[in-house]
C-alpha positions as CSV (number, residue, x, y, z in Angstrom):
1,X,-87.0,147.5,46.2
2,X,-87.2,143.9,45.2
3,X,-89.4,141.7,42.6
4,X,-91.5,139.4,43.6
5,X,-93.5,136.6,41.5
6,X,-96.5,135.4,43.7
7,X,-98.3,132.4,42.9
8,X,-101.9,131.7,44.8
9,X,-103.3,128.4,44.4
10,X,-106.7,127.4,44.1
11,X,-107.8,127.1,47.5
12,X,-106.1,130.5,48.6
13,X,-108.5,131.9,45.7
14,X,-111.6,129.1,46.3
15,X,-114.2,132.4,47.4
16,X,-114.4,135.7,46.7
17,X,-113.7,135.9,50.8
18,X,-110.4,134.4,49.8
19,X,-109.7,136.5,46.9
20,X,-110.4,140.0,49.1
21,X,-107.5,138.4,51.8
22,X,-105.1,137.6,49.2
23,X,-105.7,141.5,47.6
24,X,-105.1,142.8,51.2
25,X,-102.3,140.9,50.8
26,X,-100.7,141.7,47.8
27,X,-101.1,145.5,48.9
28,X,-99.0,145.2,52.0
29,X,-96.5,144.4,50.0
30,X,-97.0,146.6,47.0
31,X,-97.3,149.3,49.6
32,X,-93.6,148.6,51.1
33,X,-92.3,149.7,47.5
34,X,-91.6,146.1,45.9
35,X,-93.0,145.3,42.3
36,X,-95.4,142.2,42.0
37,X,-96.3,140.1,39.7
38,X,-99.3,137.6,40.9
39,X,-99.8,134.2,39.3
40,X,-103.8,132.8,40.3
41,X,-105.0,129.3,39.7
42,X,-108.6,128.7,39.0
43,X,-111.3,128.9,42.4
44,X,-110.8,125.5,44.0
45,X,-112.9,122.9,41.9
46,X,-113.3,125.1,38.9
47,X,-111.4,122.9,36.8
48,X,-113.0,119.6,37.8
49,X,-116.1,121.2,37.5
50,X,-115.0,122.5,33.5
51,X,-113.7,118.9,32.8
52,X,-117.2,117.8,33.5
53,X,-118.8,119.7,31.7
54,X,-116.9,118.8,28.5
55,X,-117.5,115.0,29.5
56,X,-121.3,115.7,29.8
57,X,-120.9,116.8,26.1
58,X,-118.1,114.5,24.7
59,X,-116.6,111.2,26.8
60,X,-113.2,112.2,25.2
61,X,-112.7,116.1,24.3
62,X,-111.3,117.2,22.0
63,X,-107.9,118.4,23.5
64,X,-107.4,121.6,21.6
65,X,-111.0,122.4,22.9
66,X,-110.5,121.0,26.5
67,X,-107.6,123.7,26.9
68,X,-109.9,127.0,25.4
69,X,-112.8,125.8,28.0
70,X,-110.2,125.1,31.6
71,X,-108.1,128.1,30.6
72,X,-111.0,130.3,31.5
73,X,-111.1,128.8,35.0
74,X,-107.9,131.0,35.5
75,X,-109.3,134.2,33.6
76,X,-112.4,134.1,36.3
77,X,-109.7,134.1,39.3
78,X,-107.3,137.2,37.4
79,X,-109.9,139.6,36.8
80,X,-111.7,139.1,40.2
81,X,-108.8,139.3,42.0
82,X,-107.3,143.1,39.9
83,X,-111.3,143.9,40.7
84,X,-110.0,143.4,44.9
85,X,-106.9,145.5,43.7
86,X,-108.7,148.4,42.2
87,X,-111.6,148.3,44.9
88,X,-108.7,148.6,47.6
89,X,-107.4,151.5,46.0
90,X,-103.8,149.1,44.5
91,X,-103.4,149.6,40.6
92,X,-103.3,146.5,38.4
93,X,-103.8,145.0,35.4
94,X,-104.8,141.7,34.5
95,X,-103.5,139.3,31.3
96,X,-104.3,135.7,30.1
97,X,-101.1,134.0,29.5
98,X,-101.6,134.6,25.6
99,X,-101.9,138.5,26.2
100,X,-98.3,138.0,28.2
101,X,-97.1,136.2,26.2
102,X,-96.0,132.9,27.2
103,X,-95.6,131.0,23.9
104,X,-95.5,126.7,24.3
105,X,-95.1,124.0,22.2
106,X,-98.6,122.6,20.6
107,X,-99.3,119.7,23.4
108,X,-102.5,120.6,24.1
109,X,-103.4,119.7,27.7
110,X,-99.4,119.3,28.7
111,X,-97.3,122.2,26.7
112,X,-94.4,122.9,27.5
113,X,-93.0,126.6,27.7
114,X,-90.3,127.9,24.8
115,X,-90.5,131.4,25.7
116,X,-92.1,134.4,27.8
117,X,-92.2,137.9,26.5
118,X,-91.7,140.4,29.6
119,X,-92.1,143.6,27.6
120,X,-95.5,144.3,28.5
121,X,-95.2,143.1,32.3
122,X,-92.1,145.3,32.8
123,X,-93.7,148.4,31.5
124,X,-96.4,148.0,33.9
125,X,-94.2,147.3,37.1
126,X,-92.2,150.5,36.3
127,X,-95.5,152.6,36.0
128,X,-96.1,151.1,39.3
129,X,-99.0,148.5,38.5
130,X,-99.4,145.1,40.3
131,X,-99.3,142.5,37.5
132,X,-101.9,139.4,37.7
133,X,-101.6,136.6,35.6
134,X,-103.9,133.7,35.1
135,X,-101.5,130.7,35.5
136,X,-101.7,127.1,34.0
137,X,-101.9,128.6,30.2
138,X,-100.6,129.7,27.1
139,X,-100.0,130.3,23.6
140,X,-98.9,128.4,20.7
141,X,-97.2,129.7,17.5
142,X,-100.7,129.4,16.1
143,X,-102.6,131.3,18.4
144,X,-104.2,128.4,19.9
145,X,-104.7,128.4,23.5
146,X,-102.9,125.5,25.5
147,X,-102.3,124.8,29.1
148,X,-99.6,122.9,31.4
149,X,-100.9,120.5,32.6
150,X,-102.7,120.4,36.2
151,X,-100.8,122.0,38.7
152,X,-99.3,124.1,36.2
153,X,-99.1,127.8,37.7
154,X,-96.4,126.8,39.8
155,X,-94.3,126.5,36.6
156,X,-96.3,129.8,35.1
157,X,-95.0,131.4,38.1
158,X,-91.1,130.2,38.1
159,X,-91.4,130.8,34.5
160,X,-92.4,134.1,35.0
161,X,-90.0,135.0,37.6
162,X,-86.9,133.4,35.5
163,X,-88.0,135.5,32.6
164,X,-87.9,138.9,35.1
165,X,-85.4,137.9,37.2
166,X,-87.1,137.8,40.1
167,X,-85.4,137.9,43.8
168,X,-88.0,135.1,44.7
169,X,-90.8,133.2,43.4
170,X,-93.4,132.5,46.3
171,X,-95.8,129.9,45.7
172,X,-98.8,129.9,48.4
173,X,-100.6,127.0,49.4
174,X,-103.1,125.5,52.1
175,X,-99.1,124.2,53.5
176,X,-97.1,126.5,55.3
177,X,-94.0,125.0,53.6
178,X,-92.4,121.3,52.8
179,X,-92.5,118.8,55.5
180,X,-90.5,116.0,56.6
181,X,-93.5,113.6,55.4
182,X,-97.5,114.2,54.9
183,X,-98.8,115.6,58.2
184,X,-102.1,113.6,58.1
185,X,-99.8,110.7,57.8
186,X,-97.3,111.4,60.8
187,X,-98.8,114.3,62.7
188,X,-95.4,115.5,64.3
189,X,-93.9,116.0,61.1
190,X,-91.4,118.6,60.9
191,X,-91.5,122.1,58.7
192,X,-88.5,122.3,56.8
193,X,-86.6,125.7,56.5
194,X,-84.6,124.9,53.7
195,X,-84.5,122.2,51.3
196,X,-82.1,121.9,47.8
197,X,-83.8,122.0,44.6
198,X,-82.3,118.0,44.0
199,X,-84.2,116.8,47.3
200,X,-87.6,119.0,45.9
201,X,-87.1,117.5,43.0
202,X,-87.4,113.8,44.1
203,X,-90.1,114.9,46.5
204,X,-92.2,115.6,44.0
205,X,-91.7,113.5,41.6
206,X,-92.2,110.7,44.1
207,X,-95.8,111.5,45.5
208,X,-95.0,114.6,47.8
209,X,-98.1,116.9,45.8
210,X,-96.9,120.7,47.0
211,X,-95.1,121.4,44.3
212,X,-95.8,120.4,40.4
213,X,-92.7,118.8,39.5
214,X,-92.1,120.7,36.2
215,X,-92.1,124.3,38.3
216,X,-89.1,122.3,40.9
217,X,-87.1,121.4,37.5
218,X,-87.6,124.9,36.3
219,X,-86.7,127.0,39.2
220,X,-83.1,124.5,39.4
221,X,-82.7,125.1,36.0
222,X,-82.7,128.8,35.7
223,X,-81.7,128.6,40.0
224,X,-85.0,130.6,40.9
225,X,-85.0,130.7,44.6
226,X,-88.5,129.5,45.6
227,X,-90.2,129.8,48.7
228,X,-92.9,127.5,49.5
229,X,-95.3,129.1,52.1
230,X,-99.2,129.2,53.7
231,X,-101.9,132.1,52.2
232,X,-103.7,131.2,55.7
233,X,-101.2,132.0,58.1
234,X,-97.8,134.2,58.2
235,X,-94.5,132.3,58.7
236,X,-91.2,131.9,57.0
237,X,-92.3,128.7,55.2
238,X,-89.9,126.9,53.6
239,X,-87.1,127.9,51.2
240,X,-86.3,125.4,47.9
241,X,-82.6,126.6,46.5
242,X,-79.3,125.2,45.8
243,X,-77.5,123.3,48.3
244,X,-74.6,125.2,50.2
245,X,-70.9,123.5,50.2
246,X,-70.5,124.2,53.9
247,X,-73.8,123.1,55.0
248,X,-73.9,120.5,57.2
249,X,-76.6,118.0,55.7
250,X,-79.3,116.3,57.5
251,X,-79.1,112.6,56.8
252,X,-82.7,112.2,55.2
253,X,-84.6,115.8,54.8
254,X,-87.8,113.9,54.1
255,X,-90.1,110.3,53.5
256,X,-92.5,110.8,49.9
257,X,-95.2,108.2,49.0
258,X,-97.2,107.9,45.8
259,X,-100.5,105.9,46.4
260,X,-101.2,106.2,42.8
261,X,-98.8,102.7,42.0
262,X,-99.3,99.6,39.8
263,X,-97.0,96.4,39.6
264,X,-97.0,94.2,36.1
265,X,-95.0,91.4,35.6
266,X,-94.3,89.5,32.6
267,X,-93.4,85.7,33.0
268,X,-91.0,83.4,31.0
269,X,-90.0,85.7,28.4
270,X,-87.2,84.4,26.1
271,X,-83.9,86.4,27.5
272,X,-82.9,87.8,23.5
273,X,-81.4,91.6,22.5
274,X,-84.3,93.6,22.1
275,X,-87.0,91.7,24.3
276,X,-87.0,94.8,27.0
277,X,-87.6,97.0,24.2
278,X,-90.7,94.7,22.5
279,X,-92.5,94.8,26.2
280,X,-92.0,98.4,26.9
281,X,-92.0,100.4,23.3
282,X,-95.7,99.5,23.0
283,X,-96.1,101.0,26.9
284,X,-94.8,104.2,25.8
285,X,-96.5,104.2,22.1
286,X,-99.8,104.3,24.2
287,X,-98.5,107.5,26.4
288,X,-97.9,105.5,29.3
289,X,-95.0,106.6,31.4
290,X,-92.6,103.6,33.4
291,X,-91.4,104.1,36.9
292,X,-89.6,101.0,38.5
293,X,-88.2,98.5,36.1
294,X,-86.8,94.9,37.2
295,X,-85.6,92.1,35.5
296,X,-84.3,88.5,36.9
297,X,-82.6,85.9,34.5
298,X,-83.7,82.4,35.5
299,X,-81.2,79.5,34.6
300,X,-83.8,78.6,31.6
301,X,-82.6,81.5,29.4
302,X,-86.0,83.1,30.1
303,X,-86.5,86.7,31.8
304,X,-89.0,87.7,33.7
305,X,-89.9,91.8,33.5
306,X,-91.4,93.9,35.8
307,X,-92.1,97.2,36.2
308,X,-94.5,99.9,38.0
309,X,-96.9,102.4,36.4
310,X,-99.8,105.2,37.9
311,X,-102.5,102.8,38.9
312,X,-105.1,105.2,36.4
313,X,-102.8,103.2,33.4
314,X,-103.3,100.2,34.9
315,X,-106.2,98.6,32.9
316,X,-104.4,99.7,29.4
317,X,-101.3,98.9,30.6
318,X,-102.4,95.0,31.3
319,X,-103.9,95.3,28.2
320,X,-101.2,95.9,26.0
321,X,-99.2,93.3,27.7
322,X,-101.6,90.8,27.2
323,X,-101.9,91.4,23.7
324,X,-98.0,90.7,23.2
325,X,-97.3,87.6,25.8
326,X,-98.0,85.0,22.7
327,X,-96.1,86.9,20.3
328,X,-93.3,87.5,22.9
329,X,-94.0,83.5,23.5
330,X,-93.8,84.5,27.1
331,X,-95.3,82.3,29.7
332,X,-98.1,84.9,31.3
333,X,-98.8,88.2,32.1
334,X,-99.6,89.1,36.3
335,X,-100.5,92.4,38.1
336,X,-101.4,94.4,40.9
337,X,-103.1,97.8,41.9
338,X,-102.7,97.6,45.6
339,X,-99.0,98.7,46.0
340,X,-97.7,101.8,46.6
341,X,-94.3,103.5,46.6
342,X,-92.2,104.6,49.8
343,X,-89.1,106.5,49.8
344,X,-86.6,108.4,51.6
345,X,-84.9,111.5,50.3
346,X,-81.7,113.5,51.9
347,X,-78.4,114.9,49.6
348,X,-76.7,113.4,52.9
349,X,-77.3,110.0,52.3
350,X,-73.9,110.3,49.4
351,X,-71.7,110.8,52.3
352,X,-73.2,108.2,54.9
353,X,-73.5,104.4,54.7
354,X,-75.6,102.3,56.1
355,X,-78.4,104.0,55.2
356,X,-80.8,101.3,53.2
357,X,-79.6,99.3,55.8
358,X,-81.3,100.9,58.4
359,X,-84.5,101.4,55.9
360,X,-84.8,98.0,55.1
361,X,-84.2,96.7,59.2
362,X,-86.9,99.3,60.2
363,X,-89.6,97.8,57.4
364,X,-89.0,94.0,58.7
365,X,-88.9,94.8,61.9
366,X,-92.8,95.7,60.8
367,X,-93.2,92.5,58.8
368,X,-93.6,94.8,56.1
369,X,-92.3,92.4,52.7
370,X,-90.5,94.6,50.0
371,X,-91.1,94.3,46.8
372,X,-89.6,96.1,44.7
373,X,-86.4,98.4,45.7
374,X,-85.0,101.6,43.7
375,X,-82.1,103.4,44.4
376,X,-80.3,106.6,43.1
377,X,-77.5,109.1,45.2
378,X,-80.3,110.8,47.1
379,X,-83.3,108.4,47.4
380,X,-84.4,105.1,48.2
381,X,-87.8,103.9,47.4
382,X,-89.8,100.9,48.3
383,X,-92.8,99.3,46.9
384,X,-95.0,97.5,49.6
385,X,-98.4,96.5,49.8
386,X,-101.1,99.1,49.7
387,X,-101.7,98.4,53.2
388,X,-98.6,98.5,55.2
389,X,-97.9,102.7,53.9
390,X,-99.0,104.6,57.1
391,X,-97.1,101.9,59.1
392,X,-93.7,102.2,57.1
393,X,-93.8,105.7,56.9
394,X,-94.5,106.5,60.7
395,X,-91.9,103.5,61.2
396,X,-89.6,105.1,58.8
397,X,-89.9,108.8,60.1
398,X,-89.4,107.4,63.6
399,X,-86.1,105.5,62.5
400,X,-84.7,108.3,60.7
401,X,-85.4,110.9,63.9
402,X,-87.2,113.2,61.5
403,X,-89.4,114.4,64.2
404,X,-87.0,115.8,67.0
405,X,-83.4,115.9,65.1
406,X,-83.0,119.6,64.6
407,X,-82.9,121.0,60.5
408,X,-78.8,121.4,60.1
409,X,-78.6,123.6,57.0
């Protein structure tokens, strides 16, 4: 007998068609003898539709009050689905993630989990009982509802199976597991059977959208094996755990690009201790998070400072700068929201040279221009103009024999 922690996604739940198949399900397995806990995300569109609600009433909610009204998106999807249970003849019983309870920090709209009481969960898998949880949410040491930010039942789930000790933590999707690159993109992608929690990790963080990055850094933290796999058709999926000594790496397991990219430069700023600090502190007062950061020394003492951030902070972004070129005594302040990021990921690039070499020949032999470059021991990423990204990552995926090259793991 084995635990499982399921997680269902908002399109595997987006009608009550949806919700009946994911009951059948849930029974099959409950049936074999295994004990299941089920995490749910709100019907698909739920939330958007909640959001706009509170705009219609307020143009910026309150947060604490944003949280009480887009948790219930997730209490809908829990009791409909322990309805499909019960009508199906499978016990359950279904809990808000206050009534489990998972207690966060007091960030309303983006808390962060400090602790999950199982007590109550365990006593209903040993009487036998399927466990539903609406994901996404929680409680503060105040009683105040809060929730994880979007796309946070993936890290309810691996939460959830960390606290139990789960066996594995299977998050469903409209994806029948983690490809070598976005299939609308390159439509001979390849499924992945396994992937390492460190390659995940820069997946996500670096546009690839099946997985919330906070649920990748959880499972590798508390080394949850998670399995990534399709609620519309069966297969193996793909597996996300820690990488093996004696596996043979692939090279690259995979090319990510974000869309959602915006370049600012500030020109001609005096090159003194503390100037990076003056340009970027006020970007980060204003909850504005920095991805790519580069600065050139000209022969005149002055610096010029650039850096990337999501195109949505764009407009404030420029803003701020603006505001602090004359005090800076800086020469002016540039940008542009039509870039976007591309990268390749593989653990096997530490062991192999030669590999940005063969990145940045493939992208001029497409008289793509870089311009900006990032590196770390697993990834190299690329900003390019917003319209060279379906070129460079077919040309990329093409270079790198991600298609054909068999998965070596």
């Amino acid at each position: 007998m084995a635990l499982y922690v399921y997680k269902f996604g908002g399109t595997s739940v987006g009608s009550v068609e949806r919700i009946k198949a994911v009951a059948e399900r849930v029974k099959k397995v409950h049936d074999q003898g295994h004990q299941l806990v089920v995490v749910v995300s709100a019907m698909s569109g739920e939330t958007n539709r909640l959001i706009g609600l509170a705009k219609d009433i307020q143009q910026s909610p309150s947060s604490r009050e944003l949280d009480v009204l887009v948790s219930t998106g997730e209490q809908v999807t829990m009791s409909l689905l322990s309805m499909a249970l019960h009508d199906l003849g499978c016990p359950a019983c279904s809990y808000t993630g206050s009534q489990v309870k998972i207690l966060t920090d007091s960030s309303f709209t983006k808390a962060r989990i400090r602790k999950i009481d199982d007590a109550r969960m365990r006593k209903d898998l040993d009487s036998g009982r399927v466990v539903v949880v609406a994901g996404f949410q929680g409680v503060d040491e105040d009683n105040n509802i809060t929730t994880l930010g979007r796309g946070g039942s993936d890290t309810t789930a691996v939460a959830l199976a960390a606290a139990l000790k789960a066996d594995e933590c299977h998050i469903y999707t409209d994806v029948d597991g983690v490809y070598t690159t976005d299939p609308r993109v390159v439509p001979n992608a390849r499924r992945l059977d396994k992937i390492t929690f460190e390659e995940m990790l820069e997946m996500a963080s670096l546009g690839s959208k099946v997985l919330q990055i906070r649920s990748v850094e959880f499972a590798g933290k508390y080394n949850v094996a998670l399995r990534v796999l399709s609620s519309f058709q069966d297969g193996p999926g793909t597996l996300i755990t820690y990488e093996e000594d004696q596996m043979e790496q692939a090279l690259i397991s995979g090319i990510a690009f974000n869309r959602d990219e915006a370049k600012l430069t500030i020109t001609g700023v005096p090159d003194l201790p503390g100037v990076a600090f003056k340009i970027l502190g006020p970007i980060a007062d204003a909850n504005i998070e920095i991805d790519m950061i580069i600065q050139n020394i000209a022969g005149d003492l002055t610096t010029d400072f650039t850096f990337t951030v999501n195109r949505n902070d764009y407009p404030k972004a420029k803003e701020i700068l603006d505001s602090i070129c004359s005090e800076l005594n800086a020469k002016a302040v540039t940008g542009d929201d039509k870039i976007v990021k591309v990268s390749i990921v593989g653990v096997g690039m530490r062991s192999h040279a030669g590999i940005a070499s063969t990145m940045f020949k493939t992208l001029a032999q497409e008289n793509i221009n870089i311009r900006m470059i990032s590196t770390s021991e697993i990834k190299i990423s690329v900003v390019v103009d917003e319209k060279y990204l379906e070129l460079a990552v077919r040309a990329l995926h093409e270079a790198f024999d991600l298609e054909h090259k068999p998965q070596q793991r």
